[in-house]
C-alpha positions in Angstrom: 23.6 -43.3 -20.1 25.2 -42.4 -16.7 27.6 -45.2 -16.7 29.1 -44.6 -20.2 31.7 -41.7 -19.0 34.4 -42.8 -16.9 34.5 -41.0 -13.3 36.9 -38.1 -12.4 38.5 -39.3 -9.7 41.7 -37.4 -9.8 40.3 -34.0 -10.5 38.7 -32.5 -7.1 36.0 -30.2 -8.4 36.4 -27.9 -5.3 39.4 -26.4 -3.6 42.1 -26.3 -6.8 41.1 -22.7 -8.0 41.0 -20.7 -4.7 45.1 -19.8 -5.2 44.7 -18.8 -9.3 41.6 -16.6 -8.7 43.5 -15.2 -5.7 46.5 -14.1 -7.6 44.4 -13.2 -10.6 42.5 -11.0 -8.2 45.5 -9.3 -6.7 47.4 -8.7 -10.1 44.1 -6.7 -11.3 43.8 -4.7 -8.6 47.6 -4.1 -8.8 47.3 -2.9 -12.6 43.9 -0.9 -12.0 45.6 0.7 -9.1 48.5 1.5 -11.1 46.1 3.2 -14.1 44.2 5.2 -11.6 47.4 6.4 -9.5 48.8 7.2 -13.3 45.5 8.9 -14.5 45.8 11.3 -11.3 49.0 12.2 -11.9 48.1 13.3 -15.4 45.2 15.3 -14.1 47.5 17.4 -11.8 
């Protein structure tokens, strides 16, 4: 039944997550960078 649920209307589906996935992004590349620049300076 279609009808049964009750709608969403106060939860967008698109445009909420673009900021978390942005800063989620950056922070991973931070730490990555941060391993690699670390595992470099082991190596020399």
């Amino acid at each position: 039944m279609p009808g049964a649920l009750p709608r969403e209307t106060h939860n967008p589906p698109k445009g909420w997550a673009k900021a978390p996935l942005t800063l989620i992004i950056v922070v991973a590349v931070l730490v990555a960078a941060f391993f690699l620049a670390y595992g470099v300076m082991l190596m020399l």
